[in-house]
C-alpha positions in Angstrom: 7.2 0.3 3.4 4.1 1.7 1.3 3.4 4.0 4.2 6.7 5.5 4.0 5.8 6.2 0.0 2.9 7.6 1.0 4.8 10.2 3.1 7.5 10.5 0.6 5.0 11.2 -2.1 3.0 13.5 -0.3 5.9 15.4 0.8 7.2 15.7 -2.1 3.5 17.0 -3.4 3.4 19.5 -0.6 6.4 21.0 -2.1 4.8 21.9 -5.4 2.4 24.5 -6.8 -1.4 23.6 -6.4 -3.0 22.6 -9.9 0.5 22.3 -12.0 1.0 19.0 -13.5 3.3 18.1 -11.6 1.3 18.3 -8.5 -1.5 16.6 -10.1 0.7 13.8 -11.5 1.8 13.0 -8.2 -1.6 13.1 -6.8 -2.8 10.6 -9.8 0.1 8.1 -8.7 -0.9 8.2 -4.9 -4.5 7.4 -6.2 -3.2 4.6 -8.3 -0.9 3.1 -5.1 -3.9 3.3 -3.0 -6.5 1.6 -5.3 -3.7 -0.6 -7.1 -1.2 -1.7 -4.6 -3.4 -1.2 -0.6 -7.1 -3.1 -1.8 -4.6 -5.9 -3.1 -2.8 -6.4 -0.1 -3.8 -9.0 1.5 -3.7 -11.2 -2.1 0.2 -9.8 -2.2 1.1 -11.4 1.4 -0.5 -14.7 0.4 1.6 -14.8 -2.6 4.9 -14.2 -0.9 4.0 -16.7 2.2 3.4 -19.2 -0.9 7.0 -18.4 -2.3 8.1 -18.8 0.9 6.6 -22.5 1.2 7.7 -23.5 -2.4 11.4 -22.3 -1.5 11.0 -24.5 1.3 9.7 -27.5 -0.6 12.2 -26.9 -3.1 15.1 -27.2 -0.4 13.5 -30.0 1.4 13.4 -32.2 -2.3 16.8 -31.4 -3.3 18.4 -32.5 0.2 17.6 -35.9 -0.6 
């Protein structure tokens, strides 16, 4: 899913006139995906397999 952003994004910037600020604004959010969103992955997996074990936990407790 963030690999088809990065295309999206990209394509989109490919589309626009080098240096405008629109071009360089959607340079700036790729940048921010890729240091933001990509260097935290692996912390953003742990948290949803740990939702997914509460959830489970959860269901188990209340089926008593």
């Amino acid at each position: 899913m963030i690999a088809v952003g990065f295309q999206i994004l990209t394509g989109v910037q490919s589309g626009l006139t080098t240096d405008s600020e629109a071009y360089n604004a959607t340079g700036t959010v790729i940048s921010a995906i890729d240091s933001n969103i990509v260097d935290n992955i692996g912390l953003i997996a742990l948290i949803a397999v740990m939702s997914v074990v509460l959830f489970l936990v959860a269901g188990f407790a209340t089926r008593r």
